[in-house]
DRENDREN-675842 format. One record per residue (C-alpha): x, y negated, z negated; residue number from 1. Coordinates in nm, 2 decimals, decimal comma, padded with zeros to 4 digits. Layout:
<atoms>
{atom {X Y Z} NUM},
...
</atoms>
This chain:
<atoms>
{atom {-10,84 01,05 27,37} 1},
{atom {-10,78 00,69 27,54} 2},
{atom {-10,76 00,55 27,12} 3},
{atom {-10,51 00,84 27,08} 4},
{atom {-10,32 00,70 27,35} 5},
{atom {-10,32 00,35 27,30} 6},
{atom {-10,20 00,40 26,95} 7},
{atom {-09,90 00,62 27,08} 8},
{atom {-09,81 00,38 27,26} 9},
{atom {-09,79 00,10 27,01} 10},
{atom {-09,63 00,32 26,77} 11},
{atom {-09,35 00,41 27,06} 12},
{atom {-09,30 00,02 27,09} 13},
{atom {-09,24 00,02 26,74} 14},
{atom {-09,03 00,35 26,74} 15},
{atom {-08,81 00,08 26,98} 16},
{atom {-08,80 -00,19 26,79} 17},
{atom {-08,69 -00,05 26,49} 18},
{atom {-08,36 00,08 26,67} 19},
{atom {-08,43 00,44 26,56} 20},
{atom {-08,46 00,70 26,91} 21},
{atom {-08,55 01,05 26,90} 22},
{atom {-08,43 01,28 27,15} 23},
{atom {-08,53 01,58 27,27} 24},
{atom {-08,83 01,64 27,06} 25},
{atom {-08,99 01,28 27,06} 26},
{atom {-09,25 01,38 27,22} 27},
{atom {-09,37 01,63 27,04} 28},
{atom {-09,37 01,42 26,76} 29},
{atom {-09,66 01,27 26,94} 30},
{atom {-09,79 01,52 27,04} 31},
{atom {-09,87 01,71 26,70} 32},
{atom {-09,99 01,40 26,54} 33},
{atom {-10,25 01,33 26,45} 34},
{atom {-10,56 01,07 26,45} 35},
{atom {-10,79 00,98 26,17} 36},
{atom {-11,01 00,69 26,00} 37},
{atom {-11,36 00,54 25,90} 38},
{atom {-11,66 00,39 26,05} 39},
{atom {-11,75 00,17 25,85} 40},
{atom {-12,12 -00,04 25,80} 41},
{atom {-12,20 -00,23 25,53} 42},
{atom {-12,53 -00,50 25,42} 43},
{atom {-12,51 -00,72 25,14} 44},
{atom {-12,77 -00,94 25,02} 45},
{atom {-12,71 -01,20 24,71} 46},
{atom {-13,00 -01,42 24,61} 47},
{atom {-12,85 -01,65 24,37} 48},
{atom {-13,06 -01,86 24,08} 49},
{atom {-12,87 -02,21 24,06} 50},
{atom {-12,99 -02,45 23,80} 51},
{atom {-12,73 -02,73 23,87} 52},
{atom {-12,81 -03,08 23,95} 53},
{atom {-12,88 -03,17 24,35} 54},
{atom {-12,81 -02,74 24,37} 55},
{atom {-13,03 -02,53 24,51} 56},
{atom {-13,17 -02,16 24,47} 57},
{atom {-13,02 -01,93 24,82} 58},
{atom {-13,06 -01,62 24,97} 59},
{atom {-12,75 -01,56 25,19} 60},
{atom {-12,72 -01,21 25,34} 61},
{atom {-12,48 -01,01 25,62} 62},
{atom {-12,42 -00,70 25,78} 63},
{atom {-12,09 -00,60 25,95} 64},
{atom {-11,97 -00,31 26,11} 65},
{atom {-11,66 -00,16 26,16} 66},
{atom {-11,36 00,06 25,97} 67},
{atom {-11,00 00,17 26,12} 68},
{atom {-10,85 00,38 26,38} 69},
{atom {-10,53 00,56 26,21} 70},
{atom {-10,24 00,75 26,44} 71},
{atom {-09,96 00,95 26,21} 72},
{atom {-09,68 01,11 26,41} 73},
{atom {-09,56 01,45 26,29} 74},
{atom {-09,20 01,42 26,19} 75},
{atom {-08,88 01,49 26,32} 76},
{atom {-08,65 01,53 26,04} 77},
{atom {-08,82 01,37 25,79} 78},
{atom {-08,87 01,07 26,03} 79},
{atom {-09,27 00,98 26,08} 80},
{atom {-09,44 00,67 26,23} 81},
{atom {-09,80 00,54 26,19} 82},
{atom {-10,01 00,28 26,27} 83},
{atom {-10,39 00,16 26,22} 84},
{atom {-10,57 -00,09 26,34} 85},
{atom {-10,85 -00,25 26,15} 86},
{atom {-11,20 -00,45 26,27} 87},
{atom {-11,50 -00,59 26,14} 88},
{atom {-11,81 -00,72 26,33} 89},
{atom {-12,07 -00,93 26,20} 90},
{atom {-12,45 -00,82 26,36} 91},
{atom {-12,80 -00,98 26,26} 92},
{atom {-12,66 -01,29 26,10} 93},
{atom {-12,81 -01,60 26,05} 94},
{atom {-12,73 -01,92 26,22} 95},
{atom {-12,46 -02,12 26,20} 96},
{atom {-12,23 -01,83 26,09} 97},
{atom {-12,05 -02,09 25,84} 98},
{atom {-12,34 -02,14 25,64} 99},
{atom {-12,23 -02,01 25,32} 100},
{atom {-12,57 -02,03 25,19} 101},
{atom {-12,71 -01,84 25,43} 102},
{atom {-12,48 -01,60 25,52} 103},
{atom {-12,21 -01,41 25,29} 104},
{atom {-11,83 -01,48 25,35} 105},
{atom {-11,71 -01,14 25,21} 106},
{atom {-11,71 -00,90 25,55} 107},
{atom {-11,61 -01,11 25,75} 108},
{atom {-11,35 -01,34 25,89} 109},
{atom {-11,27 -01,72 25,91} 110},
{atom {-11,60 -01,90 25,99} 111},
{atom {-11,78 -01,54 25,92} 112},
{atom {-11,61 -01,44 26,28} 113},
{atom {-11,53 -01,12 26,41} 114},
{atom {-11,21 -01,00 26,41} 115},
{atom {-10,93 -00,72 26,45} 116},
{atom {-10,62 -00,63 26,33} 117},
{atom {-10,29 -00,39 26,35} 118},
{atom {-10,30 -00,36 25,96} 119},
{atom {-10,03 -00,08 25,95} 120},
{atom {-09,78 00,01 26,17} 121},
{atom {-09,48 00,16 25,95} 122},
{atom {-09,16 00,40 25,97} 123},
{atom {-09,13 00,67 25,69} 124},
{atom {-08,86 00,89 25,63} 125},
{atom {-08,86 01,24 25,35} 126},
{atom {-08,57 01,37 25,24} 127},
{atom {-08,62 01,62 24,96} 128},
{atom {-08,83 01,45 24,71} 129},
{atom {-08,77 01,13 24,83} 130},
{atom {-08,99 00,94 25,05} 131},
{atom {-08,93 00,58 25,20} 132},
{atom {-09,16 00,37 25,40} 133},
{atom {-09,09 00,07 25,55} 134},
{atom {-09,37 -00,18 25,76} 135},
{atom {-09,74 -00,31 25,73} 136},
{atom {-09,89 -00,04 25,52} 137},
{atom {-10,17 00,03 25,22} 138},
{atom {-10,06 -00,04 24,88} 139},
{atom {-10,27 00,09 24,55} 140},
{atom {-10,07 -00,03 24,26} 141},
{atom {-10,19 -00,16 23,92} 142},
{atom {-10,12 -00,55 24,01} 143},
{atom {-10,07 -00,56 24,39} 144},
{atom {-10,34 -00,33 24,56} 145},
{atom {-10,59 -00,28 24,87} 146},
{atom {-10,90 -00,36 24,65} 147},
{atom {-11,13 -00,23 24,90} 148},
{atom {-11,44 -00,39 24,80} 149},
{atom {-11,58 -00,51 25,14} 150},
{atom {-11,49 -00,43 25,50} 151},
{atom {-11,14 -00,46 25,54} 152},
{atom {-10,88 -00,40 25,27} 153},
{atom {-10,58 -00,61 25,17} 154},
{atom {-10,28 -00,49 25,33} 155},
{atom {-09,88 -00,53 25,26} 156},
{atom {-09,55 -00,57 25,45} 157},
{atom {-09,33 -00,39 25,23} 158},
{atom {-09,01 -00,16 25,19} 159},
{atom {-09,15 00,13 24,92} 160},
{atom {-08,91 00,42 24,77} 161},
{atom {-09,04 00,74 24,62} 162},
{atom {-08,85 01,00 24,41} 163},
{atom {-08,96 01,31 24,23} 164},
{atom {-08,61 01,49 24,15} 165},
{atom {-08,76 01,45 23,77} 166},
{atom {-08,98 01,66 23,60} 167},
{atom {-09,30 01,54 23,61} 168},
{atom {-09,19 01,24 23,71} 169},
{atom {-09,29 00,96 23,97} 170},
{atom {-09,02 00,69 23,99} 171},
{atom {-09,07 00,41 24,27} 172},
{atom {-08,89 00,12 24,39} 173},
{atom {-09,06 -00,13 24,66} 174},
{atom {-08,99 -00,49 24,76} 175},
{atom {-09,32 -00,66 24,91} 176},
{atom {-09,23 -00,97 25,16} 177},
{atom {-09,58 -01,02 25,32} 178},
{atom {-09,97 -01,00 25,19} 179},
{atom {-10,29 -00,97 25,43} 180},
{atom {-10,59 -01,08 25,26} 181},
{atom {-10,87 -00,85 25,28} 182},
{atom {-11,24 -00,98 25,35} 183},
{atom {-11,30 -00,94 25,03} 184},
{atom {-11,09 -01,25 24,90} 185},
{atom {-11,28 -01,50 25,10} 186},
{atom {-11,53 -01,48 24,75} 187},
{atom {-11,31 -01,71 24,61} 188},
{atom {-11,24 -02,09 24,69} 189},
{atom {-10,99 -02,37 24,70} 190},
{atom {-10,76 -02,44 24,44} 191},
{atom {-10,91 -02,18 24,23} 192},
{atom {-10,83 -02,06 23,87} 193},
{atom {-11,06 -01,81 23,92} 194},
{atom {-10,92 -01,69 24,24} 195},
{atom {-10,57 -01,67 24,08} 196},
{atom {-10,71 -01,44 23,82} 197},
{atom {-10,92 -01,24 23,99} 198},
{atom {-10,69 -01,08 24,26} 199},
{atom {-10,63 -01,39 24,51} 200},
{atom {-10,50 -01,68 24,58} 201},
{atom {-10,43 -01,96 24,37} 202},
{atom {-10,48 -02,26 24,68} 203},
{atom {-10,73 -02,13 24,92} 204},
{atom {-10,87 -01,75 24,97} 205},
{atom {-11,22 -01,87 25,16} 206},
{atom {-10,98 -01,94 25,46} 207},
{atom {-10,75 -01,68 25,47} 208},
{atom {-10,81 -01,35 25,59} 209},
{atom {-10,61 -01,08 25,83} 210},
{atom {-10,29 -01,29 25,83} 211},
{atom {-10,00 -01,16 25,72} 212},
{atom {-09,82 -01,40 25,49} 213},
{atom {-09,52 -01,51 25,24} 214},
{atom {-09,64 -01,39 24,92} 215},
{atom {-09,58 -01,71 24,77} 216},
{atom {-09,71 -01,86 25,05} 217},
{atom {-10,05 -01,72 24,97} 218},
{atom {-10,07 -01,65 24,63} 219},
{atom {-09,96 -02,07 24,51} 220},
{atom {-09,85 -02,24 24,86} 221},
{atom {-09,47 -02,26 24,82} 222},
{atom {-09,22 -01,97 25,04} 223},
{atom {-09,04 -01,70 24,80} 224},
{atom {-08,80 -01,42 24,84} 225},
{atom {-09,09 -01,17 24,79} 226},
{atom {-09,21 -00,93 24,52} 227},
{atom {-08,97 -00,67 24,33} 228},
{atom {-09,13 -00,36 24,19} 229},
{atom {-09,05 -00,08 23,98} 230},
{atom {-09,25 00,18 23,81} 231},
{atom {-09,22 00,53 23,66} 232},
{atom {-09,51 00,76 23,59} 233},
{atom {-09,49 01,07 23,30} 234},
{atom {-09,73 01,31 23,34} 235},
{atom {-09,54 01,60 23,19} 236},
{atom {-09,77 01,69 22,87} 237},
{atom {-10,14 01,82 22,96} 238},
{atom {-10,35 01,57 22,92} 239},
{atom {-10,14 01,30 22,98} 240},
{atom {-10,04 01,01 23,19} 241},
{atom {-09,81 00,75 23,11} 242},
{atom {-09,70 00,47 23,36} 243},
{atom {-09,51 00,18 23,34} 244},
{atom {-09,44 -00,12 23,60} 245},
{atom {-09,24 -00,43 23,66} 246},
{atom {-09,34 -00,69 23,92} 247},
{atom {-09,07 -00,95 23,97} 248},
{atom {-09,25 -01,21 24,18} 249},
{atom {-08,93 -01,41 24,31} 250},
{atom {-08,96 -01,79 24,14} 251},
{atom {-09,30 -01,72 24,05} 252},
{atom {-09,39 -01,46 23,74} 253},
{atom {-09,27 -01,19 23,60} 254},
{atom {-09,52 -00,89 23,48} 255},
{atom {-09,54 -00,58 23,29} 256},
{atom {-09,79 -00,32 23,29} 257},
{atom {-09,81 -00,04 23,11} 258},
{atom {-10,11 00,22 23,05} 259},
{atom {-10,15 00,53 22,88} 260},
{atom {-10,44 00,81 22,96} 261},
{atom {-10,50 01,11 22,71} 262},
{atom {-10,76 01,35 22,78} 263},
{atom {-10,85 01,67 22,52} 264},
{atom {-11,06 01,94 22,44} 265},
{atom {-11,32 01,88 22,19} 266},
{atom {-11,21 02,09 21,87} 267},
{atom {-11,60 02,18 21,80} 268},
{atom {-11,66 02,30 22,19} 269},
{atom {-11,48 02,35 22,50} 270},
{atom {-11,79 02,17 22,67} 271},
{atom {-11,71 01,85 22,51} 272},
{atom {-11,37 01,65 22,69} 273},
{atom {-11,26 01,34 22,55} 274},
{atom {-11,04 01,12 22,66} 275},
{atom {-10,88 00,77 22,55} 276},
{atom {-10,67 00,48 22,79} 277},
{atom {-10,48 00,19 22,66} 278},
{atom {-10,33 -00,07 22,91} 279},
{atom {-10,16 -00,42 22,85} 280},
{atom {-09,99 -00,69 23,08} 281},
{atom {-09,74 -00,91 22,98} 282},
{atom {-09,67 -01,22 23,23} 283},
{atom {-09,37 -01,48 23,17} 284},
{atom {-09,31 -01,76 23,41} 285},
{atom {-09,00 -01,77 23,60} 286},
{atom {-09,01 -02,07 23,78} 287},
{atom {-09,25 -02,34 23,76} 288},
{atom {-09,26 -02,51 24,09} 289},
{atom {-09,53 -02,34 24,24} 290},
{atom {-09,79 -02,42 23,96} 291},
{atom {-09,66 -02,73 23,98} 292},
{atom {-09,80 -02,76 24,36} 293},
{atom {-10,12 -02,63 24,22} 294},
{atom {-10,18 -02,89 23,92} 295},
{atom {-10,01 -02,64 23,68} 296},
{atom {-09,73 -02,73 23,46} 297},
{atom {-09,56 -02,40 23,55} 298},
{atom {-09,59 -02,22 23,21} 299},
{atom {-09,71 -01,85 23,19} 300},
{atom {-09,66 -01,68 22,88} 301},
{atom {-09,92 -01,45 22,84} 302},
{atom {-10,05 -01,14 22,70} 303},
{atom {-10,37 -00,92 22,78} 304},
{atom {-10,50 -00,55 22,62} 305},
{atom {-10,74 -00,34 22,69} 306},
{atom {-10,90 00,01 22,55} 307},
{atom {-11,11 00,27 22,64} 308},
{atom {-11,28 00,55 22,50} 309},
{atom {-11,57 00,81 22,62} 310},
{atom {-11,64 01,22 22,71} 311},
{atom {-11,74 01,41 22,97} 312},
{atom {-11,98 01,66 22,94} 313},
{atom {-12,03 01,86 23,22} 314},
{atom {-12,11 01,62 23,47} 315},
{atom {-12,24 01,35 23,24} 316},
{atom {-11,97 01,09 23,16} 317},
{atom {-12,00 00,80 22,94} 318},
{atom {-11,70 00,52 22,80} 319},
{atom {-11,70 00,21 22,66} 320},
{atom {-11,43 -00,03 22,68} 321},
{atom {-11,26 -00,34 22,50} 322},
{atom {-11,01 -00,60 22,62} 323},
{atom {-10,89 -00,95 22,52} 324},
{atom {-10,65 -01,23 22,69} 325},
{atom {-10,43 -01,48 22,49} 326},
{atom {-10,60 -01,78 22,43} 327},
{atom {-10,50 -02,15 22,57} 328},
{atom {-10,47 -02,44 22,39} 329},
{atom {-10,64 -02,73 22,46} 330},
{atom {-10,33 -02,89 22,63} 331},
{atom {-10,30 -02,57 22,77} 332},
{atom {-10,65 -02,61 22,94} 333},
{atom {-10,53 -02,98 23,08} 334},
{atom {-10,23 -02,86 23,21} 335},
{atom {-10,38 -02,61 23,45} 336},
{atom {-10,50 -02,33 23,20} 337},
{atom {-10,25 -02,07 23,37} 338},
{atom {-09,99 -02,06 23,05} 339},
{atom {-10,21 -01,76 22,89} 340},
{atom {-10,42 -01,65 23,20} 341},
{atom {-10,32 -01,32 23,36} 342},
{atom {-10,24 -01,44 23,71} 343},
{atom {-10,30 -01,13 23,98} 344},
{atom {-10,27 -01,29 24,32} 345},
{atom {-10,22 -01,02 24,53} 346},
{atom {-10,51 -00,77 24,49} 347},
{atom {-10,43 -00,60 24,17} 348},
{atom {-10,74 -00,60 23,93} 349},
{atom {-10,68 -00,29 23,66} 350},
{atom {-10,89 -00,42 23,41} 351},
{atom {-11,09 -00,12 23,21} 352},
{atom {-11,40 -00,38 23,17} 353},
{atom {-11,42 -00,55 23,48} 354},
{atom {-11,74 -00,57 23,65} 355},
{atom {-11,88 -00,52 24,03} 356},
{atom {-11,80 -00,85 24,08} 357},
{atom {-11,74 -01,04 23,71} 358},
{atom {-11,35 -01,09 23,72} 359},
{atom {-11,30 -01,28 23,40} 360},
{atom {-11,14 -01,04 23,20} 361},
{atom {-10,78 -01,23 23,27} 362},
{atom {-10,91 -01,65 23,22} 363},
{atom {-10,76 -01,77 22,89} 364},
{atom {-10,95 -01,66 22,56} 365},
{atom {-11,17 -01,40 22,74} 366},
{atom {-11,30 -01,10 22,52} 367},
{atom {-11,50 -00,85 22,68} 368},
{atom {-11,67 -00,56 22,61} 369},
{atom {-11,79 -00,27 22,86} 370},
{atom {-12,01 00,03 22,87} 371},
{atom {-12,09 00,27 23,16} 372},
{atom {-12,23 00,58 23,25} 373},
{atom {-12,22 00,84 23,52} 374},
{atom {-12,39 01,17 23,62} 375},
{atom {-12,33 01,40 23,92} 376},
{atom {-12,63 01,59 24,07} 377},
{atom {-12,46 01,86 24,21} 378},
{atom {-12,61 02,13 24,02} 379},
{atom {-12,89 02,02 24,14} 380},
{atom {-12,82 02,09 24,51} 381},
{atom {-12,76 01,73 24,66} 382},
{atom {-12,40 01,60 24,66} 383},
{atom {-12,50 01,25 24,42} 384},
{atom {-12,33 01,07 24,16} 385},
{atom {-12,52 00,77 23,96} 386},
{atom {-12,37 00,52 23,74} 387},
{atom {-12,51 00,23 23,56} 388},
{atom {-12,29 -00,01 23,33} 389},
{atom {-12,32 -00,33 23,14} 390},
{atom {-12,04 -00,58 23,11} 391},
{atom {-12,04 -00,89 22,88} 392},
{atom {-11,77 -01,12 22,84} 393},
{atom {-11,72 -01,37 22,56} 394},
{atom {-11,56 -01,68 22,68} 395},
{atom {-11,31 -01,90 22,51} 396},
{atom {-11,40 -02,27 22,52} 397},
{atom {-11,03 -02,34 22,70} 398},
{atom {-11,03 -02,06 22,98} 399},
{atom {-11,02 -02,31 23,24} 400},
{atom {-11,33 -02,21 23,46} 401},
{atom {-11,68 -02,18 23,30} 402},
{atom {-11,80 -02,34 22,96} 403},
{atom {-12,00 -02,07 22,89} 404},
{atom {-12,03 -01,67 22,80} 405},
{atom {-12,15 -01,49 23,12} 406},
{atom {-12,25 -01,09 23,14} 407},
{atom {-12,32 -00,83 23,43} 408},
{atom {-12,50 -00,53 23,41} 409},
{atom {-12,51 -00,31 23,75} 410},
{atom {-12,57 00,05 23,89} 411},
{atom {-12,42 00,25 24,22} 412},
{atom {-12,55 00,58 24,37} 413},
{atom {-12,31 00,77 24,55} 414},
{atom {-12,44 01,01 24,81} 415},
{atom {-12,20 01,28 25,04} 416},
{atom {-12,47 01,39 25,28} 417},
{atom {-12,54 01,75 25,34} 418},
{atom {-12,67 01,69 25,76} 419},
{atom {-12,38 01,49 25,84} 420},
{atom {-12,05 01,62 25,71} 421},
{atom {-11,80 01,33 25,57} 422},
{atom {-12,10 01,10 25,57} 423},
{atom {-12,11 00,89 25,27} 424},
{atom {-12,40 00,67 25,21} 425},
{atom {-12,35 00,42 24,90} 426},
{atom {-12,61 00,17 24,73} 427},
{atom {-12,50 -00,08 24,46} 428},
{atom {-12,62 -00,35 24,27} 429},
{atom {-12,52 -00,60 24,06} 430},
{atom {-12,70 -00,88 23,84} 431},
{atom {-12,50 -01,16 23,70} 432},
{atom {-12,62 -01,34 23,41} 433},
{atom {-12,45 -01,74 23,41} 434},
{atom {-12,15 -01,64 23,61} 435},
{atom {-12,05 -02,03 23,61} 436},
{atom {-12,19 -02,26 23,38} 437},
{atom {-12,11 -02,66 23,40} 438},
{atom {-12,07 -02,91 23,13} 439},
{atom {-12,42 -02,99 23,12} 440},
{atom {-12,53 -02,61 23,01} 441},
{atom {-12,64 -02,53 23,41} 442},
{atom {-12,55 -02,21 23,57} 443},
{atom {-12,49 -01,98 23,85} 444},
{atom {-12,64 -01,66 23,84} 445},
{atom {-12,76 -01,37 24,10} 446},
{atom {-12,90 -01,02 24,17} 447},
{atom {-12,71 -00,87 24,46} 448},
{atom {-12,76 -00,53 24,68} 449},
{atom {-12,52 -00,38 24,87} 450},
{atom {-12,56 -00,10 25,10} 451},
{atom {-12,22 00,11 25,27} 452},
{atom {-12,24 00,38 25,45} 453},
{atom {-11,88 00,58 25,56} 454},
{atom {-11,85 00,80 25,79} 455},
{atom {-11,47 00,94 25,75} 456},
{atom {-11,30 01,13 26,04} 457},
</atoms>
């Protein structure tokens, strides 16, 4: 009741700031709200292999817990407010705390600290079939999303417009000022290529976590107006989604997406379902100073595709997919090796064959190939789903990162517990083969084990 509260409260404050005042029934758009969120705990345990010279073999470990507190108003109107706030909490870790060998960066925050944080706190209006929401919030979008991956998610200030006066059709429009890096980012270094590419930032991710900032700010360390989107999604034939997207990221890149997702009846049996994706980014450069800043010579003119195909049977599914980025040059390679890499600073990771953690699908040159499998239990009584995959990816001498072909091959079992309802326990591995390899043919590689279990409310 006191959370319940205190969240009111900070949603009333903002209700105040935003120059918007209810009347008569403002309090009752308090009082039928309502409160929800997750508890959160999560262990993770990476014992890496590292052949390099003067490197040594690690074991670094953590365990966090934590989650979010959510309040939505009820509306009045259309008009709705909501807020969350977000923490994670480190527990049983090794000392010092900054010991990246020792313990793992990804739950927590700077200097693997504690911390907390109002990650949304918005104002959303319906009329009709339109819906606009304004303020910190959650975005899942193909190139700027939440990727929720650790503890806390990566969260957006942003001004989002929904409208579904079209058949079977999904338009949006949203601008995106600010980014919050999740704990997940912190994975990734300074100046880093493969930061840049892999759903972070470009200049520094290990250091930057919880704050809201410029989106230019983060993603290459230069200020810009923002990021523009728009998108339509079809889904008006059975079987079929198709959805299309245009981040303009002011002074920075522009960047199509497009994907298409068929699923049939097999023509021999009903039992049988196939089903078929395609997907492709486009990225052209529209300003160059911000590569520039990072060593780049501010050229993106890239292209990336990927395919999938597989069945489901029942509760057996199986796919195997296919992608390839445009390959640098040489030059291309000197100069930064961005002018054929799929950039994604800002959470977005769509890729059909990415891995648990092997992000390489968008460096220069990269072709990669991915199979996975998945089966749910439930005719068997328990509520359980398995899946095992294997991910390699062949890597073009000019990508820019590692000098050598790297693959991943991993499982999760997902289990929604009978004897506690909306408790989800979740164990996942992952076992990377030469993640990095140097000049000299050494390499990084790991087996990691994660444990999760969510308990939603």
């Amino acid at each position: 009741m006191k959370n319940k509260i205190l969240l009111s409260a900070i949603t009333l404050g903002l209700l105040s700031s935003t120059g918007v005042y209810a009347a008569e029934d403002l309090s009752s758009m308090f009082s039928e709200g309502k409160v929800s969120g997750q508890i959160r705990e999560f262990s993770i345990s990476r014992s890496v292999d590292d052949t390099r010279v003067d490197k040594d073999d690690y074991t670094r470990n953590a365990n966090a817990i934590g989650g979010y507190l959510k309040f939505e108003t009820a509306d009045y109107k259309g008009l709705s407010l909501g807020t969350a706030l977000y923490t994670t909490n480190g527990f049983g870790l090794d000392s010092p705390r900054d010991d990246y060998s020792e313990v793992d960066p990804t739950l927590l925050g700077k200097d693997n600290e504690s911390f907390s944080m109002l990650g949304e706190a918005y104002l959303q209006f319906k009329y009709d079939n339109t819906t606009f929401k304004a303020g910190r919030q959650k975005l899942n979008t193909p190139m700027a999303g939440a990727d929720d991956a650790r503890m806390i998610p990566n969260l957006f200030e942003a001004y989002v417009l929904t409208n579904t006066d079209l058949a079977d059709t999904t338009l949006l429009a949203a601008h995106v000022t600010k980014f919050a890096q999740g704990t997940f980012g912190r994975a990734y270094g300074v100046g880093s290529l493969l930061g840049a590419t892999s759903g972070y930032s470009a200049v520094d991710a290990s250091n930057q976590v919880g704050d809201f900032e410029n989106m230019g700010t983060y993603a290459l360390g230069e200020s810009t107006s923002g990021v523009s989107i728009l998108s339509a999604t079809y889904t008006g034939v059975k079987g079929l989604k198709v959805q299309l997207w245009d981040y303009y990221a002011h002074d920075i890149v522009n960047i199509i997406y497009g994907q298409v997702d068929y699923s049939w009846n097999c023509l021999l049996t009903d039992s049988v379902k196939p089903f078929a994706s395609a997907q492709f980014i486009k990225e052209d450069d529209i300003g160059d100073k911000q590569l520039k800043a990072i060593g780049g010579d501010g050229e993106i003119d890239s292209f990336y595709y990927g395919l999938k195909f597989g069945a489901k049977v029942e509760n057996f599914t199986a796919y195997v997919a296919y992608s390839e980025t445009g390959k640098n040059s040489a030059t291309d390679k000197v100069n930064g090796a961005y002018q054929n890499a799929i950039i994604s600073p800002w959470g977005g990771m769509p890729a059909f064959t990415q891995g648990m953690v092997t992000r390489h699908v968008f460096l220069a040159g990269t072709k990669a190939t991915k199979i996975a499998a998945s089966y749910n239990w439930k005719n068997f009584g328990p509520d359980l789903k398995t899946v095992l995959y294997y991910a390699d990816y062949n890597m073009d001498k000019n990508n820019g990162y590692t000098n050598g072909d790297t693959d991943e091959a991993g499982f999760d079992i997902i289990y929604n517990t009978s004897f506690v309802k909306n408790l989800q326990l979740r164990l996942r591995g992952n076992f990377s083969n030469d993640f990095y390899e140097d000049a000299a043919g050494d390499s990084v590689s790991w087996d990691e084990y994660r444990f999760i279990a969510n308990y939603s409310f």
